[in-house]
N, C-alpha and C positions, 0 to 999 in steps of 0.2 A: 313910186314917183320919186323918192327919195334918191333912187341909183341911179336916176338924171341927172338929179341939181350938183351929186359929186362928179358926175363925169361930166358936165359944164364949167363946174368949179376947175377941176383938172386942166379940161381944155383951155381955161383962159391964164391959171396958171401956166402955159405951156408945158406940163406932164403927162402931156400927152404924147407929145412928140416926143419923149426919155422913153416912155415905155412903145412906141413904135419902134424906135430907136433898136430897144433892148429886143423888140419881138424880131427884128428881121435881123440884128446878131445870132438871138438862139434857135433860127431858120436856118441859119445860114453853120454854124458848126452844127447842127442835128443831120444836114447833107454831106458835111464834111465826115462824120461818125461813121453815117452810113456808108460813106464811099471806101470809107479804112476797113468798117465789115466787111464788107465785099470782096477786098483784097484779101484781108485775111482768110476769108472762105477759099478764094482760089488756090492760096498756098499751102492751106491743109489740102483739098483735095490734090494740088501739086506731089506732094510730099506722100501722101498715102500711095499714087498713083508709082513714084519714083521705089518707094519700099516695097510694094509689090511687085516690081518690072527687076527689081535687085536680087529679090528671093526667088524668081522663077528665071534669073539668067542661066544658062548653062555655063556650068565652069570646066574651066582650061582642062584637062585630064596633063599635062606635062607641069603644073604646078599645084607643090604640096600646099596641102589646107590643113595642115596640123596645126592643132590649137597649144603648140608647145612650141614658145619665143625662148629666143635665144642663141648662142654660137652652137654650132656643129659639135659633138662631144667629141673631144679628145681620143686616140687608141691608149689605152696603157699598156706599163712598161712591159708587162709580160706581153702582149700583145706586137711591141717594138722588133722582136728580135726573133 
């Protein structure tokens, strides 16, 4: 009987309406949360979906895939003449 007369007391304080208030704010970003989850889920699956469509392309056979960067080596000198 007692969690009445505070939630009367509440009511006529009007804290009730702060904590309605507060409830349909923390509704309202718990939907927004969940919509960013959701994004984010599609762009992991995006992204996974793109890394395996990358390792299973076929590649060019007239471009080198050496894993050695850099300029073209020089001839040397004895090689010059």
């Amino acid at each position: 009987m007692r969690g009445i007369r505070v939630w009367v007391q509440k009511y006529e304080a009007g804290a009730l309406d702060e904590d309605a208030q507060a409830a349909d704010l923390l509704q309202e970003y718990e939907a927004k949360i969940a919509a960013l989850e959701r994004m984010v889920g599609r762009q992991a699956l995006e992204i996974e979906f793109l890394k395996g469509a990358l390792r299973n392309a076929p590649r060019p056979r007239n471009v080198n895939t050496s894993v050695i960067a850099g300029p073209a080596a020089s001839p040397s000198q004895k090689d010059a003449g």
